[in-house]
C-alpha positions as CSV (number, residue, x, y, z in Angstrom):
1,X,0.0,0.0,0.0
2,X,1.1,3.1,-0.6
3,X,1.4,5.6,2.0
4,X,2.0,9.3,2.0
5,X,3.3,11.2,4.9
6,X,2.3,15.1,5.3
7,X,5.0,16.5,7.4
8,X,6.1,19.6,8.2
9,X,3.8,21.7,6.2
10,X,4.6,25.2,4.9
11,X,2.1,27.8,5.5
12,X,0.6,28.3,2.1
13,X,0.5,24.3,2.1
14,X,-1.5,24.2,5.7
15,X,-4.0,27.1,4.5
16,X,-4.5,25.1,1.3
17,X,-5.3,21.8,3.4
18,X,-7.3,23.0,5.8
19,X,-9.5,25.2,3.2
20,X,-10.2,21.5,1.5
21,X,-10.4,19.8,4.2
22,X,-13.2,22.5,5.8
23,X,-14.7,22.3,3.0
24,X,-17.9,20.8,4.1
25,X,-18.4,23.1,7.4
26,X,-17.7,26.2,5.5
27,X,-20.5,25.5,3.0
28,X,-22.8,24.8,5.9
29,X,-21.5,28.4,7.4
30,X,-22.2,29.5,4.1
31,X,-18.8,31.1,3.8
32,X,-17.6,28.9,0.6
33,X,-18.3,31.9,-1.8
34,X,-16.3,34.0,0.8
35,X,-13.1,31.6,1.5
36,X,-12.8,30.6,-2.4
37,X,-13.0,34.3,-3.2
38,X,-10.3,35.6,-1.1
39,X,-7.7,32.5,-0.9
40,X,-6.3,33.5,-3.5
41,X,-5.6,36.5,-2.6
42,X,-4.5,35.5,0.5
43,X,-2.1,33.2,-0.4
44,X,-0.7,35.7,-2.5
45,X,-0.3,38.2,0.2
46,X,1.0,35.4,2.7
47,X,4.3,34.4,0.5
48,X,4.8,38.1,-0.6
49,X,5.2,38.9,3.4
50,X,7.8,35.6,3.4
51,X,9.8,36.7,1.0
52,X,9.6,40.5,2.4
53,X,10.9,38.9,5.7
54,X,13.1,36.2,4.9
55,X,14.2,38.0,1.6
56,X,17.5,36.8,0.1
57,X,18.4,33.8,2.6
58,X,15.4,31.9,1.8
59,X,14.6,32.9,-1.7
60,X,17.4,33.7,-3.7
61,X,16.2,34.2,-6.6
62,X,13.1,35.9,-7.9
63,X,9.9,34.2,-7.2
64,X,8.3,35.4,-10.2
65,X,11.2,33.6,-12.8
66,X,9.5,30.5,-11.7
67,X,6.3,31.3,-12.9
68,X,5.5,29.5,-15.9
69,X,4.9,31.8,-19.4
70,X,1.9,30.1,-19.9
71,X,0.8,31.4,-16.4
72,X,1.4,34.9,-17.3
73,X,-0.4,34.3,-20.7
74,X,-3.3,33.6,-18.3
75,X,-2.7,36.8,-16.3
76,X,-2.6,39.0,-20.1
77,X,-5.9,36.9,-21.0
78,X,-7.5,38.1,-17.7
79,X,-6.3,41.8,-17.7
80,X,-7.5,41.5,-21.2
81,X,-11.2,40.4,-19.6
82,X,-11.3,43.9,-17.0
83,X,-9.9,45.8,-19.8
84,X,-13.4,44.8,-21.8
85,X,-15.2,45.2,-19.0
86,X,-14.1,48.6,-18.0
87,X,-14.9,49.5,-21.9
88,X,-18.3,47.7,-22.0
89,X,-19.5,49.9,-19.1
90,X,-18.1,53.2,-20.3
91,X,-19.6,53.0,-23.8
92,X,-22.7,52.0,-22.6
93,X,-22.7,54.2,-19.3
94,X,-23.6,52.0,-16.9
95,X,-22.4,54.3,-14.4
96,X,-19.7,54.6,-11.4
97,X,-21.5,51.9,-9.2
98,X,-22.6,49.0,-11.7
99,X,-18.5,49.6,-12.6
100,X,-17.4,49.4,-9.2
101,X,-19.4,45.9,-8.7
102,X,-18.5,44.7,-11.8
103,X,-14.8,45.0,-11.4
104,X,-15.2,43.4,-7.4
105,X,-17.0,40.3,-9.5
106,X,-13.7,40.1,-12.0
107,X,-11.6,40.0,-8.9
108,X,-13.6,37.4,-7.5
109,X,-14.1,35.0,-11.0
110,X,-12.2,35.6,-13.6
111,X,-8.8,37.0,-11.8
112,X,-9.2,33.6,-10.1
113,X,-8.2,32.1,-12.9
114,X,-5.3,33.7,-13.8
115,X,-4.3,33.9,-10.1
116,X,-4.4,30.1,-8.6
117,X,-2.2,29.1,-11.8
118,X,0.8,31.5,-11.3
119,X,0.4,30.5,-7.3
120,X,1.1,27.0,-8.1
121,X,4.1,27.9,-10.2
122,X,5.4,30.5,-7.6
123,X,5.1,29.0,-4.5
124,X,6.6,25.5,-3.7
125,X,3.0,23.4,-2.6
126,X,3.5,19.6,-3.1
127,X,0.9,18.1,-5.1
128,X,0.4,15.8,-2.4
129,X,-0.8,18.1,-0.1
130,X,-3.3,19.0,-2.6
131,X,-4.5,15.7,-3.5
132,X,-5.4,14.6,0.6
133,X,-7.3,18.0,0.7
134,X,-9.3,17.3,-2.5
135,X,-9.6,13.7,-1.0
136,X,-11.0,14.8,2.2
137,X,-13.6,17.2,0.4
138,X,-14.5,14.4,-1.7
139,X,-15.0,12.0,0.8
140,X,-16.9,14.3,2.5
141,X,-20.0,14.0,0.0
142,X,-20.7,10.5,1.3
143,X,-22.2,11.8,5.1
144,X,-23.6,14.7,3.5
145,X,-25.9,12.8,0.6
146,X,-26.6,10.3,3.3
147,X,-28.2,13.3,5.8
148,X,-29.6,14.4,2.7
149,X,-31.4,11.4,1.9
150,X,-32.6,10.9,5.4
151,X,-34.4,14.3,5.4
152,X,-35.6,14.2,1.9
153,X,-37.0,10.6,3.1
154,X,-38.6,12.4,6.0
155,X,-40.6,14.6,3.9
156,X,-38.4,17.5,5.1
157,X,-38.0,20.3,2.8
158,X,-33.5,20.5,1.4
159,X,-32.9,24.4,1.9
160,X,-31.5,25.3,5.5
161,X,-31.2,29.0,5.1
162,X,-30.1,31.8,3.0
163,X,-26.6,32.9,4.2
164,X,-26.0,36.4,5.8
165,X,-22.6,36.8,3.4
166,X,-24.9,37.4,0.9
167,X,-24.5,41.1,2.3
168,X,-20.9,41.3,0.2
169,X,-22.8,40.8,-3.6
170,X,-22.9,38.1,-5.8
171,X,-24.9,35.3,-7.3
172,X,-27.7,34.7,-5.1
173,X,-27.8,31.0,-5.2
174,X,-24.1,30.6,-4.3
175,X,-25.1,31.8,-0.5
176,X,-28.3,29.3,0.0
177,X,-27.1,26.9,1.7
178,X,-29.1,23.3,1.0
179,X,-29.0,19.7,1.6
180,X,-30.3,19.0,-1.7
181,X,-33.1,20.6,-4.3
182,X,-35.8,19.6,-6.4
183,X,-35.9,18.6,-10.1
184,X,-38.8,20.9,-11.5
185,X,-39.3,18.5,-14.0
186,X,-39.3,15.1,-12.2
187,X,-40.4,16.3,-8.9
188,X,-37.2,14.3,-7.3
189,X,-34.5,14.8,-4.9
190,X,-31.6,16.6,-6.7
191,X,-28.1,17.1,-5.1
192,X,-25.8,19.9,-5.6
193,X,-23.3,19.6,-2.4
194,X,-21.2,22.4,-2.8
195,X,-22.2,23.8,-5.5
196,X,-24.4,26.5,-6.2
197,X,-26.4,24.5,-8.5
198,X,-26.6,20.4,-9.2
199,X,-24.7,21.4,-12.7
200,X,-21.8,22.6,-10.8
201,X,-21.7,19.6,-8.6
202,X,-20.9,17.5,-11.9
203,X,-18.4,19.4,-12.8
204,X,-16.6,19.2,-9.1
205,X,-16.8,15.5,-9.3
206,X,-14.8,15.5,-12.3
207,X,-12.3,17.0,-10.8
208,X,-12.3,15.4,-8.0
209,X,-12.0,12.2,-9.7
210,X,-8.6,13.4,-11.7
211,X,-7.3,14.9,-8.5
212,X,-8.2,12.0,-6.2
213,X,-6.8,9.5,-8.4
214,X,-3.5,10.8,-7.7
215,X,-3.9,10.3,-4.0
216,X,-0.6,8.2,-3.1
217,X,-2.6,6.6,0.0
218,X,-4.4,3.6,-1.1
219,X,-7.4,4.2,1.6
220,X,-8.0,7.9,0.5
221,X,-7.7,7.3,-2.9
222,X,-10.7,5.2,-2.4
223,X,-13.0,7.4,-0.7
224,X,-12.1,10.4,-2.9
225,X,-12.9,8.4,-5.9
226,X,-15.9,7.2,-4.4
227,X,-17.1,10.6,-3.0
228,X,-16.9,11.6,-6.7
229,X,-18.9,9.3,-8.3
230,X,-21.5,9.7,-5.5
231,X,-21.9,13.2,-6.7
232,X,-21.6,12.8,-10.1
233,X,-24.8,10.2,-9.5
234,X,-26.9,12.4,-7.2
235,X,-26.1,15.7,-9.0
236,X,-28.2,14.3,-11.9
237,X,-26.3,16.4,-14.4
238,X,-26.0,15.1,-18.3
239,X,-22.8,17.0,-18.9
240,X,-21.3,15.8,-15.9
241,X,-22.5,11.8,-16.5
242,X,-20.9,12.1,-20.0
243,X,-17.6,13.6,-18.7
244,X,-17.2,11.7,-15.9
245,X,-17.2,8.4,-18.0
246,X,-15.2,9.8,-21.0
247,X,-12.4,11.7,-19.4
248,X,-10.4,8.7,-17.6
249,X,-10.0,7.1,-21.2
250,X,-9.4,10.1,-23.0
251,X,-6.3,11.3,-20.6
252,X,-5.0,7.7,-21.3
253,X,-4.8,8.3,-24.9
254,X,-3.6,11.6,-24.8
255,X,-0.9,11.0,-22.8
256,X,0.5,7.9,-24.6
257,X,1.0,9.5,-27.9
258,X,5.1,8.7,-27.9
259,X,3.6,4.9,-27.7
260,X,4.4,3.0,-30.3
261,X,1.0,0.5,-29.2
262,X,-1.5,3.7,-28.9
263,X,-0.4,4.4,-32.5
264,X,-0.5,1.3,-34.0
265,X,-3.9,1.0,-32.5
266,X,-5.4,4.8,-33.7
267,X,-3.8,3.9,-37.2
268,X,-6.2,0.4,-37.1
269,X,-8.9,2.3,-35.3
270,X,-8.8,5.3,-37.6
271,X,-9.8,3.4,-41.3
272,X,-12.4,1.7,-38.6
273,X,-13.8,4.8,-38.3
274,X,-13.8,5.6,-41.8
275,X,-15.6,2.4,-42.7
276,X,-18.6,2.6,-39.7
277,X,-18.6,5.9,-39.9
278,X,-22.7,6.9,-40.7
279,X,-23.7,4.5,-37.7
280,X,-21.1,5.5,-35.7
281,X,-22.1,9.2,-36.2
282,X,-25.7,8.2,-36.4
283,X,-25.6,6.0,-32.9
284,X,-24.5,10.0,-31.2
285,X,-26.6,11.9,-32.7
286,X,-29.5,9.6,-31.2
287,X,-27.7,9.5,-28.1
288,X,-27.3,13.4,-27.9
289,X,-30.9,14.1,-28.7
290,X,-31.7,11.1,-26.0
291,X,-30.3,13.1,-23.7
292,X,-31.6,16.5,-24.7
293,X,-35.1,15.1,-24.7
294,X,-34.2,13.8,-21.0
295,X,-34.6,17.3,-19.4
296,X,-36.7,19.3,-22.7
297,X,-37.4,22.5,-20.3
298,X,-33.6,22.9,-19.5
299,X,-32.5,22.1,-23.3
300,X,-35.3,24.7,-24.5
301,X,-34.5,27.7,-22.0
302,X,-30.7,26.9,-22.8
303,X,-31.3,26.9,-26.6
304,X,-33.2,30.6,-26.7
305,X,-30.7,31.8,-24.4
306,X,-27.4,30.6,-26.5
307,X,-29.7,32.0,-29.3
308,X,-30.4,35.6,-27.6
309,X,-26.8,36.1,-26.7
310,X,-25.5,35.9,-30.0
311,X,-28.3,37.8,-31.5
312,X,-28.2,40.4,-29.5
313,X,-23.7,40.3,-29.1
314,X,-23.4,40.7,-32.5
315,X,-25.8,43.4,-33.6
316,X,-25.2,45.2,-30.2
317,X,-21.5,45.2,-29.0
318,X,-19.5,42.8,-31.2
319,X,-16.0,44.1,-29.5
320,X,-16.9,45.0,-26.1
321,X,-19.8,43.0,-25.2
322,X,-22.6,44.4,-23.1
323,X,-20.9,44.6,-19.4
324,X,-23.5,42.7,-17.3
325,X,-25.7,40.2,-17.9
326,X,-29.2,41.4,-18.8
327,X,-32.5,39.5,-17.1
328,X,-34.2,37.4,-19.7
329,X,-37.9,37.5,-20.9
330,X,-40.5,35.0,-19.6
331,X,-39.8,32.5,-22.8
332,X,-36.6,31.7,-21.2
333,X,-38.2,31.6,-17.7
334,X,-36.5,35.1,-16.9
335,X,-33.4,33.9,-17.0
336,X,-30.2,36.2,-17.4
337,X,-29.0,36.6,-21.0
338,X,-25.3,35.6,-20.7
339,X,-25.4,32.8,-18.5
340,X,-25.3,29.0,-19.0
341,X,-22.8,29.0,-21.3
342,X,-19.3,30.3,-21.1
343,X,-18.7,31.6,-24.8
344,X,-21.9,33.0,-25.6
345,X,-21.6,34.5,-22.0
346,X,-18.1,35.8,-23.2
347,X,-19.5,37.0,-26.5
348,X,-22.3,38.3,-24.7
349,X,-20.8,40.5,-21.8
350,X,-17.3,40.8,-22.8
351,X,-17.2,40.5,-26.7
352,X,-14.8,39.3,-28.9
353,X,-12.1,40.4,-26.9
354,X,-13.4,38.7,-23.9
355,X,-13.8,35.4,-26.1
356,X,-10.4,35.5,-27.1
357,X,-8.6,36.6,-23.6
358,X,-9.9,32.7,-22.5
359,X,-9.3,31.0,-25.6
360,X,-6.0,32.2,-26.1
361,X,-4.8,30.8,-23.0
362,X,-6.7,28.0,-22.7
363,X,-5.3,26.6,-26.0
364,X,-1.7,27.1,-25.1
365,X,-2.1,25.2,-21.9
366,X,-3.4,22.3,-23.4
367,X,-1.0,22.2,-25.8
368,X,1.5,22.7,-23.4
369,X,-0.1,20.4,-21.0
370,X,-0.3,17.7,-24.2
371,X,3.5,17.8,-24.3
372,X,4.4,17.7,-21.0
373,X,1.5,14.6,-20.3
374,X,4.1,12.2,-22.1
375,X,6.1,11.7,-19.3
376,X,4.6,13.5,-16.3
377,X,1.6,12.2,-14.5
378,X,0.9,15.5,-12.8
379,X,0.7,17.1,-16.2
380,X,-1.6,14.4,-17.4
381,X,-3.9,15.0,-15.0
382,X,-3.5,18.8,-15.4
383,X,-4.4,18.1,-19.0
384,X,-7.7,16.3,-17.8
385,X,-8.8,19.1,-16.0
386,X,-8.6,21.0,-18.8
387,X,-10.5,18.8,-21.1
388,X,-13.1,19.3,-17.9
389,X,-12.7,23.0,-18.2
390,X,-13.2,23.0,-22.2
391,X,-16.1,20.8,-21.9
392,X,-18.2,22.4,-18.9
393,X,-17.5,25.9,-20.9
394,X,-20.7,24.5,-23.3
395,X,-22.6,24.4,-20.1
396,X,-22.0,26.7,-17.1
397,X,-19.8,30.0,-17.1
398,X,-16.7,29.0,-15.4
399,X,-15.6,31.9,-13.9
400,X,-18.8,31.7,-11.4
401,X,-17.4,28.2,-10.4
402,X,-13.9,29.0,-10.0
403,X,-14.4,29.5,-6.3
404,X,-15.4,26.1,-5.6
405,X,-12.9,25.1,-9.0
406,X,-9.7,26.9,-7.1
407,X,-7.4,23.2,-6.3
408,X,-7.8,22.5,-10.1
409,X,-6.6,25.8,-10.9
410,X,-4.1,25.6,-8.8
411,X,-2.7,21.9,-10.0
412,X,-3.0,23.4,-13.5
413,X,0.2,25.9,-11.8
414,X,1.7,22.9,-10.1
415,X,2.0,21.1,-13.4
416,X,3.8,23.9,-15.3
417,X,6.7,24.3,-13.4
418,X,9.5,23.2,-15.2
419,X,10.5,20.2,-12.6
420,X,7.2,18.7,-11.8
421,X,6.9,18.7,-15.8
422,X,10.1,16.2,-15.9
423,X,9.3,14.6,-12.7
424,X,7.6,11.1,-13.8
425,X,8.8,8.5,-10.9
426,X,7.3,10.9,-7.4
427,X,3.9,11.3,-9.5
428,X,2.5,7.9,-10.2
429,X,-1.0,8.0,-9.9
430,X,-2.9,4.5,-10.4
431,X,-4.3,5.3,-14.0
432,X,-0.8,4.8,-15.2
């Protein structure tokens, strides 16, 4: 069995723990949106009083030279999204206030994810310490969907109470705080743990999955993994079923490219392909409409909203965007043009420029990522999350998530420093 050993944890490494590990408590506080907000931020403040203090004798180089390029092309794509913002609201004079809050949401969504990624480049967090905190908050699901299911059971209503951080803005459904919710359309018990919506819940067990499966302990491995499905089960999400089955195999292939086996068996499987291609393609379309026709309300609303965002971004404000979402009319139950959907959100409130700030970015880390996965199992996994990340993007606006997202982002920094990139033998994880 293998065993890992935390000892003597740095301080950056002991926030990071205990954040995961109280992850559970928080929520039920309702503090998450609070403590995923500011960590960040924190942690960044925390090391830059370190090296203030210990200065040359502990760090004698610049902190910053280890910070990955691709991490600062994440920091240019980010600016890049306030920069948009800051135009959006001045051509369309939305005034000193709506500005104001607007920039406070940037610092706490999309300057998260520029921010966790140069972290885990800069300071020195071992992945390990990462992987029992994501294991702990993974685990934790289990109890939690049990209570849940013992009150549902009891003909008790899910919904506890509406936090009092709700005070410092943002989304209003990130500060109820529930043991589970209802499925308008089946009348059932629907989980969304720590999430502010079931959605969100599949997309953390996807991640937790690809983080917990690089759990060196054999007995927390196990219960992360299992935490993960639980909620990918009870979260009764379509996106997260699909990507919870298909990333596992995928980040095998990916990462075995330089094997001579995984490309004598694409060039067999490719002509394969070729030849059963109509059914194949046939067999997913009827899949993909199977599961549209699952949940018809849901695929409907987000159908006219995708469709309203891109009317309305490009004969609007093609470059800029609009600033702020906008509350939809009734035939998309009143829900806010922009959401459900990161790139028509992008399009939407940011523009073109906003589109491309994240895409830009986002392509040279998986590229990066691709290259580096040959022979580093921290970058595979890195690589999975952001096959996650590209996938979810159809379905939910990640910079909303990226306060319950934060230890992905912040593996996504781990993986890109230059030794942990080279590093194959202190990394095994057990899809290897």
């Amino acid at each position: 069995m293998a065993q890992t050993t935390l000892n003597k944890l740095t301080a950056e490494e002991q926030l990071v723990l205990l954040s995961l590990a109280a992850t559970y408590p928080v929520y039920l506080l309702g503090g998450l949106y609070v403590l995923g907000s500011v960590l960040g931020w924190l942690l960044l403040c925390l090391f830059a009083l370190k090296v203030y203090l210990l200065g040359k004798e502990k760090y004698p180089s610049n902190p910053l030279l280890n910070v990955s390029p691709v991490a600062w092309l994440w920091a240019l794509g980010m600016l890049g999204m306030l920069v948009a913002l800051l135009e959006a609201h001045i051509d369309r004079q939305l005034g000193f206030g709506t500005t104001i809050k607007s920039s406070l949401g940037w610092a706490k969504g999309w300057a998260l994810m520029a921010l966790f990624p140069i972290l885990g480049c800069m300071i020195s967090i071992r992945p390990e310490v990462i992987t029992r905190g994501v294991c702990i908050a993974s685990a934790s699901a289990l109890p939690f969907a049990a209570i849940g299911l013992l009150v549902y059971l009891a003909g008790l209503p899910g919904d506890i109470y509406l936090s009092p951080f709700k005070a410092i803005g943002g989304p209003h459904e990130v500060f109820v705080v529930r043991l589970f919710g209802i499925n308008p359309e089946t009348g059932m018990a629907r989980w969304q743990f720590t999430g502010p919506w079931a959605p969100a819940a599949g997309l953390l067990s996807c991640f937790y999955l690809v983080m917990s499966l690089q759990e060196k302990n054999t007995r927390w491995r196990i219960l992360g993994v299992s935490g993960a499905v639980c909620m990918c089960l009870l979260c009764q999400s379509r996106a997260g079923w699909a990507v919870f089955m298909a990333i596992i195999p995928i980040m095998i292939c990916m990462s075995n490219l330089k094997n001579p086996l995984a490309l004598f068996s694409a060039a067999l499987l490719i002509p394969t392909l070729f030849l059963l291609g109509q059914p194949v393609i046939e067999w997913m379309y009827e899949s993909y409409l199977q599961i549209k026709d699952s949940r018809p309300d849901s695929t409907r609303v987000r159908g006219t909203l995708a469709r309203l965002a891109l009317q309305r971004w490009e004969n609007e404000a093609p470059v800029w965007g609009h600033g702020v979402v906008e509350r939809g009319p009734k035939i998309v139950e009143y829900m806010p043009i922009g959401t459900h959907h990161t790139w028509y959100g992008l399009l939407f409130i940011k523009g073109v420029v906003g589109l491309f700030s994240l895409a830009i970015p986002l392509f040279f880390t998986c590229l990066v990522l691709l290259i580096y996965a040959q022979q580093s199992a921290i970058a595979k996994s890195a690589l999975g999350i952001c096959i996650i990340m590209i996938s979810y993007s159809f379905f939910e606006n990640l910079e909303i998530l990226a306060y319950v997202f934060w230890p992905a982002l912040l593996w996504i920094g781990i993986s890109l420093r230059p030794r942990a990139a080279s590093n194959t033998s202190s990394s095994r994880s057990c899809y290897e």
